[in-house]
C-alpha positions as CSV (number, residue, x, y, z in Angstrom):
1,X,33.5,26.6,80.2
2,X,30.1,27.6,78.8
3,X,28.7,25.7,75.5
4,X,28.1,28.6,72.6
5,X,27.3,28.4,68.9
6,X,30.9,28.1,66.9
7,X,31.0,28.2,63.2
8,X,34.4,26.0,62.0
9,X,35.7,26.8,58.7
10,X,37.8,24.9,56.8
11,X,40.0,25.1,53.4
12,X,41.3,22.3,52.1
13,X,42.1,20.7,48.7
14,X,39.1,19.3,46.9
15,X,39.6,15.4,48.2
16,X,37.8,12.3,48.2
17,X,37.2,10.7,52.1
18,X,37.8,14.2,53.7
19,X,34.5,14.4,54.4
20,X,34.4,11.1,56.9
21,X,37.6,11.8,58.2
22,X,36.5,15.6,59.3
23,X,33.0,13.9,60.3
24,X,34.7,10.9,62.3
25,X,36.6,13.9,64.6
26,X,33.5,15.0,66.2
27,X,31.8,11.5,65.8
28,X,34.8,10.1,68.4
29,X,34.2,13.4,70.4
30,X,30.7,12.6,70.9
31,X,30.0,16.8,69.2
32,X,27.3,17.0,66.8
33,X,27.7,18.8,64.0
34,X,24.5,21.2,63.6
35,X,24.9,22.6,60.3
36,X,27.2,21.6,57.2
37,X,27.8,23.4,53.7
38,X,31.0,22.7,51.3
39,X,31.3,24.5,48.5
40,X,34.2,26.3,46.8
41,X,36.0,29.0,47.9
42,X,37.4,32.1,46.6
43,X,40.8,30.3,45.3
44,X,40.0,27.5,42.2
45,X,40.7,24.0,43.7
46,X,40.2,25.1,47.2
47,X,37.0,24.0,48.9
48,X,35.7,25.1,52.0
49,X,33.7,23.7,54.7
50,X,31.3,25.7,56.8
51,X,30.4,23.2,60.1
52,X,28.4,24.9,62.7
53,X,28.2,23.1,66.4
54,X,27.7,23.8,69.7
55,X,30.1,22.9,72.5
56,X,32.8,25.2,74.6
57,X,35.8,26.8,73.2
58,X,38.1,24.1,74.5
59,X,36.5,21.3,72.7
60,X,36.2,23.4,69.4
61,X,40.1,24.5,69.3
62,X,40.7,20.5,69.9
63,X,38.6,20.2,67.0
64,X,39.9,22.5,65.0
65,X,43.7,21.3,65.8
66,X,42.7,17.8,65.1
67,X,41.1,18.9,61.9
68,X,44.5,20.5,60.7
69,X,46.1,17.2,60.6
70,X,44.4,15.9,57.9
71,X,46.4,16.2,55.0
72,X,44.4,18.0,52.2
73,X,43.5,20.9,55.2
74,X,44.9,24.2,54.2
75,X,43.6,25.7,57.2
76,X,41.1,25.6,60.0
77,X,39.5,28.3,61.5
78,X,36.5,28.5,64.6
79,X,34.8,32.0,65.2
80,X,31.6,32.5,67.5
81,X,28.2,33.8,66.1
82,X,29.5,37.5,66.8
83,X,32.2,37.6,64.6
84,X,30.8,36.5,61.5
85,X,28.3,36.8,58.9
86,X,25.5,34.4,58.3
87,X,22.5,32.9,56.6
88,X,21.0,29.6,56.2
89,X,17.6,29.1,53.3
90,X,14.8,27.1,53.8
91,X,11.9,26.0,51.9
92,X,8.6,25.5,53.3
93,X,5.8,23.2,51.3
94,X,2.5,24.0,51.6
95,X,-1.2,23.0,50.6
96,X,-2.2,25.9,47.8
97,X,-5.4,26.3,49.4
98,X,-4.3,27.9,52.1
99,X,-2.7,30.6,50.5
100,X,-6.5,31.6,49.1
101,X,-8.5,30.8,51.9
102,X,-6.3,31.5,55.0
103,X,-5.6,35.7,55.6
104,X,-3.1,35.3,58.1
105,X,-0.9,32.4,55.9
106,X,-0.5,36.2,53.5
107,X,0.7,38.2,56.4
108,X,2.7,35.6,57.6
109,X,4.9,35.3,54.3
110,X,5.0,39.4,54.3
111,X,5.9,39.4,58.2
112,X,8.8,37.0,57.6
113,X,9.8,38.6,54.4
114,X,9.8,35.5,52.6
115,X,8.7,34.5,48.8
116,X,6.7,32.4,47.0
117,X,9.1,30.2,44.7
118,X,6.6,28.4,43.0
119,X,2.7,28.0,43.1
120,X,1.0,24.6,41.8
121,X,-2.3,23.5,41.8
122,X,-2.0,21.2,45.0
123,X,1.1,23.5,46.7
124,X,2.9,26.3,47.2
125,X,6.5,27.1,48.4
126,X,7.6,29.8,50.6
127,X,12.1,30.4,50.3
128,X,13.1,32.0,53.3
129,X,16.5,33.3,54.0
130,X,18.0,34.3,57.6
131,X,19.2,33.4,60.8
132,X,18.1,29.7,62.5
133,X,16.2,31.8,64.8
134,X,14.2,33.7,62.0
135,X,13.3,30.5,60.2
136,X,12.6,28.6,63.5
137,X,10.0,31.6,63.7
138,X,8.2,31.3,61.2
139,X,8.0,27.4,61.0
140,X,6.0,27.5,64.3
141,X,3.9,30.0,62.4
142,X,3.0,27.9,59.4
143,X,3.4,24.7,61.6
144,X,-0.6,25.0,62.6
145,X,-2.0,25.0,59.3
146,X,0.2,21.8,57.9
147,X,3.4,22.0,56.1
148,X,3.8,19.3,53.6
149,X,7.7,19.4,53.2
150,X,10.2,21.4,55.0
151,X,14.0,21.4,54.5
152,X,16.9,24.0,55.4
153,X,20.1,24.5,54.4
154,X,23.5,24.6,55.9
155,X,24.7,28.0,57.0
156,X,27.1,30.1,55.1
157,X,29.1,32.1,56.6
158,X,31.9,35.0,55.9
159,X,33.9,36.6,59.0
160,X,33.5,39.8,59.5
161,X,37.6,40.3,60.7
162,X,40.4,40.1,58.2
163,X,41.2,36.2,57.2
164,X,44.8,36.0,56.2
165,X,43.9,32.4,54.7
166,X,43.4,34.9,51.4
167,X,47.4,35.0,51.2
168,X,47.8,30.9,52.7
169,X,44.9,30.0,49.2
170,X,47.4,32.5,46.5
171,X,50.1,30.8,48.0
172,X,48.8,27.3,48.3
173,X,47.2,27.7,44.0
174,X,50.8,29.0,43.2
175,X,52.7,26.1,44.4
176,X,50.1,23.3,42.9
């Protein structure tokens, strides 16, 4: 089997340790985990975990099985970069004077639909929102003139099929 992109998302009760446990499955597995974003999901008390890695579709359903054992995991799910949704943000640091004195720093923000969140007397910084491949872009076209600070999120993801864990999350608030 071929390695692909895989976006893994899990619901599971809001628990302290989760975290390392999850983690410790693909640490053991020797999979690195390219991307990672909790945050809370549609049902109060639920959290969910977006991880995004890239291996074949053997290893991931392993992972995902393995990941479903863990006690506060309502449910697992693994779906390929065609059948979801996504976005990741970043934030790009960069000297102020270049935003004055250097034309193509302009066209490049307007190219890469991206805005300027804040301008200070010493910086500016660019938010851009969109796929990895979009922001990998245009970090190799600010890259030349010098950026100060850059960091990225994880991605967030929704599936574009029908989840049934909607029904499993009413189900799992109404019994707790």
């Amino acid at each position: 089997m071929e390695n692909q992109w895989f976006t893994i998302s899990v619901y599971s009760e809001n628990s302290v340790g989760l975290l390392n446990r999850i983690s410790g499955i693909f640490l053991k597995r020797h999979i690195n985990i390219e991307s990672l974003n909790v945050s809370k999901s549609e049902i109060e008390e639920v959290s969910k975990f977006t991880i995004v890695v890239y291996t074949t579709q053997d290893w991931v359903r392993k992972i995902v099985q393995q990941i479903e054992k863990q006690i506060e995991v309502i449910k697992a799910f693994y779906h390929t970069d065609d059948e979801t949704i996504y976005q990741e943000s970043a934030l790009f640091k960069i000297a102020s004077n270049l935003l004055f004195d250097e034309r193509q720093i302009q066209n490049i923000i307007k190219e890469s639909h991206a805005q300027i969140v804040t301008v200070a007397r010493d910086f500016f910084v660019l938010a851009k929102t969109g796929r990895r491949f979009e922001i990998d872009e245009m970090y190799e076209k600010l890259e030349p003139f010098g950026i100060l600070q850059f960091v990225r999120s994880g991605r967030i993801t929704v599936s574009k099929a029908k989840m049934p864990i909607t029904e499993l999350l009413e189900e799992f608030h109404l019994n707790n």
